[in-house]
C-alpha positions as CSV (number, residue, x, y, z in Angstrom):
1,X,-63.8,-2.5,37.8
2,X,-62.0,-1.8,34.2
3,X,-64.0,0.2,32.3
4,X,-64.5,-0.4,28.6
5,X,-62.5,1.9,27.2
6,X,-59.6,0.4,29.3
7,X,-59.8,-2.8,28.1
8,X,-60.5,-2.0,24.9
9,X,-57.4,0.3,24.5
10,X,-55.5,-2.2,27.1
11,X,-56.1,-4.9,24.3
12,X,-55.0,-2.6,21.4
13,X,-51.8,-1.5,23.0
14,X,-50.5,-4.9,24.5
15,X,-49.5,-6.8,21.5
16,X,-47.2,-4.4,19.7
17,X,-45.6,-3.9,23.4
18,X,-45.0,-7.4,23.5
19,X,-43.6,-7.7,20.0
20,X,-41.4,-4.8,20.6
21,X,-40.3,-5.7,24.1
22,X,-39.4,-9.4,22.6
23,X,-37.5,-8.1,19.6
24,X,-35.6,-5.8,21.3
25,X,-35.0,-7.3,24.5
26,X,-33.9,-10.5,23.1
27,X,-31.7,-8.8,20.8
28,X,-29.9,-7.3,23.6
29,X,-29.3,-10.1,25.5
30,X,-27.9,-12.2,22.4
31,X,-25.8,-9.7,21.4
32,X,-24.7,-9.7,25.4
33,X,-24.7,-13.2,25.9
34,X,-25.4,-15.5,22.9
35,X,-25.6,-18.6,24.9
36,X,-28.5,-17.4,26.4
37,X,-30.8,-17.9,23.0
38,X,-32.7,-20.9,25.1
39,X,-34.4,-18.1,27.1
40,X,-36.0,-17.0,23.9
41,X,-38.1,-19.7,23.5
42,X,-39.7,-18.7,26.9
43,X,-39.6,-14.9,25.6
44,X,-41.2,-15.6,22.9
45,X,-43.4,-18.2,24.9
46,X,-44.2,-15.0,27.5
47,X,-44.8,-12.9,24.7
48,X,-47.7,-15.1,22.8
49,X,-49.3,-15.2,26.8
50,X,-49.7,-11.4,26.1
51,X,-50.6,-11.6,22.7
52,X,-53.7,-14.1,24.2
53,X,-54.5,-11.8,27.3
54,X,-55.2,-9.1,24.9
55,X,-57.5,-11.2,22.8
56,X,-59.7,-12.6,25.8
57,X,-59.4,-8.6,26.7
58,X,-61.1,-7.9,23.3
59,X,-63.3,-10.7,22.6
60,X,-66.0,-10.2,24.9
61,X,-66.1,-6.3,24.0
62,X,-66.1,-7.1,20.2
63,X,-69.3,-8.4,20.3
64,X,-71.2,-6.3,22.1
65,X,-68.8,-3.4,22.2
66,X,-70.6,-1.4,25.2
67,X,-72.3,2.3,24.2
68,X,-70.7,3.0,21.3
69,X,-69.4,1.7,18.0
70,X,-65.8,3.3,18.1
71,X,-65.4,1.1,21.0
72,X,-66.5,-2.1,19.4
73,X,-64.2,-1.3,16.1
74,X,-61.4,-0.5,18.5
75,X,-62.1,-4.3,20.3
76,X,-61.5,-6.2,16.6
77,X,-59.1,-4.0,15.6
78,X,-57.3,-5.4,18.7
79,X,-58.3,-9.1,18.2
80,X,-56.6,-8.5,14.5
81,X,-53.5,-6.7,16.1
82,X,-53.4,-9.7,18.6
83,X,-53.4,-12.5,15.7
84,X,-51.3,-10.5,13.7
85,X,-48.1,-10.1,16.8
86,X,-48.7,-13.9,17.5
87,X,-47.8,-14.9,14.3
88,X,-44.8,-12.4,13.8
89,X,-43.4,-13.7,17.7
90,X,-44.3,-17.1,16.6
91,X,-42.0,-16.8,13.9
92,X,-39.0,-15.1,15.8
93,X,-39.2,-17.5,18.3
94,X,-39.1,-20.2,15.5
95,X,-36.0,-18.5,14.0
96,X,-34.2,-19.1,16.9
97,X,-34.4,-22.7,16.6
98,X,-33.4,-22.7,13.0
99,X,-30.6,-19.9,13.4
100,X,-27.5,-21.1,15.8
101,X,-27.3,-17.5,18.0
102,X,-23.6,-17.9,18.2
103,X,-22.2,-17.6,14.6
104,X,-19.0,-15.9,14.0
């Protein structure tokens, strides 16, 4: 079993991994291999899943937050972190619709 701490600091962590991991990565490969950009949309897609595991992660431990209070601000600070990744991935991923990856 995944103690509270864990999950609290599991949930904190996962959402600016995921951001980073789909900024960077897909920058790589469309800078590799711009025909590629349809595998951002499934990035991006894989990144949001994260973004959501580490809100159910935090949203049972942000409202009762186990023995002690630095664990229960840590949980929704982590439920804001997880809103606030979704959007900015939601918004990449959307800027690869609107932006043709091969230009030049």
């Amino acid at each position: 079993m995944v103690s509270v701490r864990a999950r609290s600091w599991a949930a904190l962590l996962l959402p600016p991994v995921a951001w980073f991991g789909f900024e960077q990565g897909l920058s790589a490969l469309l800078h590799a291999r711009c025909d590629l950009a349809g595998w951002g949309l499934a990035w991006g897609a894989a990144s949001l899943a994260a973004c959501a595991l580490a809100a159910w992660l935090a949203r049972p431990l942000a409202r009762r937050g186990g023995n002690r209070l630095s664990l229960l601000w840590l949980a929704r600070l982590a439920l804001v972190l997880a809103g606030i990744f979704a959007l900015a991935i939601a918004f990449q991923a959307l800027a690869i619709l609107l932006v043709p990856a091969c230009v030049g």
